[in-house]
Every structure is written in C-alpha cells, then in structure tokens.
PAVO-959059 format. One record per residue (C-alpha): residue in three letters; x, y, z. Coordinates in steps of 0.02 Angstrom, whole numbers, plus 50000, padded with zeros to 5 digits. Example, Ala and Ser with C-alpha at 12.3 -4.5 7.8 and 13.67 -1.06 7.14 Angstrom:
BEGIN
ala506154977550390 ser506844994750357 
//
This chain:
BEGIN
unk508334533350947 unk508874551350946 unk508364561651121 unk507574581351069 unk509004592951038 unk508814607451164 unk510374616651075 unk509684636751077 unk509394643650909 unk510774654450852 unk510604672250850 unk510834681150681 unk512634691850682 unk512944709350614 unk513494707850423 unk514864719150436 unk515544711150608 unk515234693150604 unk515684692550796 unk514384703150872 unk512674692750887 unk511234705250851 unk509174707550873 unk509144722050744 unk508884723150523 unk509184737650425 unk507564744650389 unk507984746550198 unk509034729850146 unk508314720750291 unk510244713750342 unk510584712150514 unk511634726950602 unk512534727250784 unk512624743750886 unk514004750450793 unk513254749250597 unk511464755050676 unk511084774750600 unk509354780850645 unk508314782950501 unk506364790450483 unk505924770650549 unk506684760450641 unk508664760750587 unk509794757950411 unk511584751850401 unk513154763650339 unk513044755350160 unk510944759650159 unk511494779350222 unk512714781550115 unk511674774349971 unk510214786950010 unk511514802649999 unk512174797349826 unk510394799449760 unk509584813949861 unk509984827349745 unk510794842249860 unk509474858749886 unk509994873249776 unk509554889849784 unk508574900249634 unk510474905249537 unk511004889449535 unk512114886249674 unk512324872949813 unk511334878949986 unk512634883250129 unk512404890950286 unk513754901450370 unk515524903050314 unk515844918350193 unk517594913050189 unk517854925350000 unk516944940250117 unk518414937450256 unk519944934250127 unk519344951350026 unk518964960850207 unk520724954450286 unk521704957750105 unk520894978250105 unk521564980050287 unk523134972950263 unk523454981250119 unk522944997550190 unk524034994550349 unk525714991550253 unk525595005550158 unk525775017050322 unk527655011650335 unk528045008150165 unk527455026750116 unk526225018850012 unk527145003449924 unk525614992749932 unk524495003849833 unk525885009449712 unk526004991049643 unk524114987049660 unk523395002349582 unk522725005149400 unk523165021049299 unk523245021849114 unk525175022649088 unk525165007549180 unk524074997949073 unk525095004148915 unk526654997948992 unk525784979148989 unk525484978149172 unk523934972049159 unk523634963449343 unk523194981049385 unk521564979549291 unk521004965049452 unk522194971249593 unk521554989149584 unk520104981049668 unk520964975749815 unk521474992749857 unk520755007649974 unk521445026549928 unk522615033150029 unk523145028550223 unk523185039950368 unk522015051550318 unk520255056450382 unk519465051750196 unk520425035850165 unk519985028550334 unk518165034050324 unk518155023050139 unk519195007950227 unk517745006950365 unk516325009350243 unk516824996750118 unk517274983850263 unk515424988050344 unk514744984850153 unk515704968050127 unk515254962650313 unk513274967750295 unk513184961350126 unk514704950950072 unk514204935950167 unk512384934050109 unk512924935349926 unk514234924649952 unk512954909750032 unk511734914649907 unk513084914249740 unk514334902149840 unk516424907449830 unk516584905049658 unk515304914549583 unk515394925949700 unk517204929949672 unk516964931949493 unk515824945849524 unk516824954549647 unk518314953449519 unk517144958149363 unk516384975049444 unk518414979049474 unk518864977449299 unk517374985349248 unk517775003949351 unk519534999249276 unk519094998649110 unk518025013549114 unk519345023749203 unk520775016949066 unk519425022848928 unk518925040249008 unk520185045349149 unk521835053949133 unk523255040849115 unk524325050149238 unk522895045649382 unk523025033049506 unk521675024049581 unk520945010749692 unk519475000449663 unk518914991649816 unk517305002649801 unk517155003049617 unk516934981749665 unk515934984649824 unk514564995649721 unk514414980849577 unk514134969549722 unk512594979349761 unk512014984749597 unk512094965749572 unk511124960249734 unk509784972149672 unk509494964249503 unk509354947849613 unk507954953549724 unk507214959149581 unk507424941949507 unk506264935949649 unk505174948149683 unk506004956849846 unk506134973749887 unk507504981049811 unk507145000349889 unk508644997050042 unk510074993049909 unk509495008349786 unk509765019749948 unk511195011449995 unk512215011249823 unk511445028949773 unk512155035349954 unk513865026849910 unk513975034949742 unk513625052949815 unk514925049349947 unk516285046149825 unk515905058549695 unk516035071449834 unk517575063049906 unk518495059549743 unk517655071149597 unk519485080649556 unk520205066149549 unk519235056949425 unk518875039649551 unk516935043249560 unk517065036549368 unk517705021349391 unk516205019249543 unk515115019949393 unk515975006849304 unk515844993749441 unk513825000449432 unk513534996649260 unk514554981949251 unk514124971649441 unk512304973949376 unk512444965549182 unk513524951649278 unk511804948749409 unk510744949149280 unk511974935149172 unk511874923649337 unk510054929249391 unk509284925449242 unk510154910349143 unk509014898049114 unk509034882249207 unk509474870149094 unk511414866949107 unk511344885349219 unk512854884949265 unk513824883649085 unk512764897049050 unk513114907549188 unk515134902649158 unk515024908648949 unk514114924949022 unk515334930749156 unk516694925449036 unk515874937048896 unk515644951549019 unk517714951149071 unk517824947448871 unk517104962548829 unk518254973248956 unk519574967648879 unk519244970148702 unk518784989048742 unk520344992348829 unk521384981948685 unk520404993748571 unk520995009348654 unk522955002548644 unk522724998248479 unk522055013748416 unk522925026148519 unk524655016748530 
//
C-alpha cells in the first residue's frame, strides 16, 4: 500500500524563461510572467508580447491637419536657423560667395539654374551691414518663436514643404515682376508664408489670429522700407499670398485619406509656380 505523497506542488514558471518559478499571470493572456517579462499595466501587470500587442492597435493621437502628435524637437526650425547663419557668416570672408550662388535673379533663371528658385530661401541680404544683420536676427527670432510650434503642429515634412513653397512663391513673383538684373534673398519672403500660413490655421480652429496679422503686417512694412529700391519687398508678398493658399490646402483637406490630399495640393501649389515662370521663358525667350 502506497504511503501519502508529501512532494510540494510545483510552482508555475515564467513562459518566456522556463527557469524562473513565478506567483504572477499576465493580466490580459493570463500566462505566467517572472520579474523580468512583468510591465505594469492599468491592473495588475501584462507580459512584453500583451504590451506590444496593445501598441499595434492603439491608433497614435493626431492633431486637427493630420499629423502625428510630438512634443519638443523642431529639428527643420534648427537645420533652417543654423543653415541662415552659416550662410550669412561665410559670406563675410568670401566677399559674398554664399549668397552669389544661392540667390535668385531673373538672368539666372533664364540661364536654367533653377535651384535658385528653393535656395533663394535659405539666404539673408547682405553681411556686415546694420540692415542685413537687423533681417538675420529678425528672421532667426521669427523661426525660433514660431518655427517650432508649426513644425510640432505640421511635423518636418509638411512643414518643410511650406517653408520651401512660400520661397518659390516670392521667387516666382519676383522672376514675373522684378528686374532680371536684381538679386535677392528669400529667407523672409519664406518666413512671412510661414505666418500668413499659421494664421489661416488658427482660423481653421477658431483662435485668435489678431498677434500674427500684427506680426506679418509689421514684417512687411519693415522690408518695404528696408528694400523698396531694390524690388525685395515684392517677392515678401509672394511668400504672403502663396504660405497662405498652401495653409489653407493642409488646413482644410478633408479627412478622409488627408494626407494624399494635402500631398496633390502642395504639389499643385509648387505646380503652378512653375508653370508661370515656364510661361514667362517661353513667351519672352
């Protein structure tokens, strides 16, 4: 006759380390978990498979123009901010190299050299003097004030595109309108798009858009009475017109598939640059 078996039950072990004897279950597939696999949850605690599970099917918060939610960074703000002072700096000892193979003028453009239309953007007027580092420090204060909100708000991409887009916008109207035997520099004609387009946002969602009417109307005064002879305040109203008809493509495409839509109308705004400067070479070539 057999005597009572006093042989201790044996304790469960964690699935994903069959040597480690363990008390605790994933709260969500109930499988036992050692120190190691344990990840707090809302109760009790879930394993890494469980976790990793839940993140594949939480959809990621977005904000109202379609892109993810991020806090911080504004790494676009601090390449464009960094690129104007460098930029700006070289030219001092290269008598102006820098802005000589950046900057747009018309007799540029009809040579084929059309990079100018984008790097004209990337550009502040002039080095050394009182008026050219008065626009350096007001277009870094701009892009440092309100280059990083737009850029959590749009996210790198689409805020890129409309930095570059209000560029070739005062391009294109200073190719159509300006002398071709003017130079120019853009960073502002990009900066002022930025705004006119933060002001159709807030108008998107019901915010006061007073602050960045002052601000861009203040900016526009400043470099009509800065550059009015030579023709630069013109291209300020490019970026303008064309920063605000890019906001309003991202602001108000509609949800469904937003983002193709806000791709085809960015795409159509640059589109239509180009065909009205490839117009003007056409007709006047």
């Amino acid at each position: 006759m057999a005597g009572p078996d006093f042989t201790a039950p044996t304790d469960p072990v964690c699935y994903r380390h069959p040597d480690r004897p363990t008390g605790i279950r994933c709260q969500r597939c109930k499988k036992p978990i050692c120190g190691e696999c344990m990840n707090p949850a809302s109760v009790g605690f879930q394993c890494p498979r469980c976790v990793a599970a839940g993140r594949e099917t939480t959809r990621a918060p977005r904000i109202p123009f379609g892109a993810g939610l991020r806090s911080g960074g504004g790494i676009v703000t601090k390449v464009l901010m960094g690129i104007l002072v460098a930029t700006f700096l070289l030219d001092m000892p290269t008598g102006g190299l820098v802005s000589n193979t950046l900057a747009m003028a018309g007799y540029y453009i009809d040579s084929g050299q059309f990079w100018r239309l984008l790097t004209y953007g990337l550009i502040t007027t002039g080095s050394g003097s009182f008026f050219s580092i008065l626009g350096l420090l007001m277009n870094l204060l701009v892009l440092w004030m309100a280059g990083r909100s737009l850029e959590s708000e749009l996210g790198p991409v689409r805020f890129a595109a409309l930095y570059l887009l209000a560029g070739l916008g005062g391009a294109t109207v200073l190719y159509l309108v300006a002398p071709t035997n003017y130079a120019f520099a853009g960073s502002t004609a990009a900066l002022v798009g930025l705004l006119a387009a933060n002001a159709i946002f807030k108008r998107r969602t019901g915010e006061d858009i007073r602050p960045d009417i002052t601000l861009l109307v203040l900016l526009v005064l400043l470099n009509i009475l800065a550059a009015f002879a030579s023709f630069g305040w013109i291209g300020v109203i490019g970026g303008i017109v064309v920063g605000a008809i890019a906001g309003a493509t991202i602001a108000y495409a509609p949800r469904d598939r937003r983002g193709t839509w806000q791709a085809v109308g960015l795409g159509s705004v640059a589109a239509a640059c180009l065909v009205a400067i490839a117009a003007k070479l056409v007709l006047f070539s």
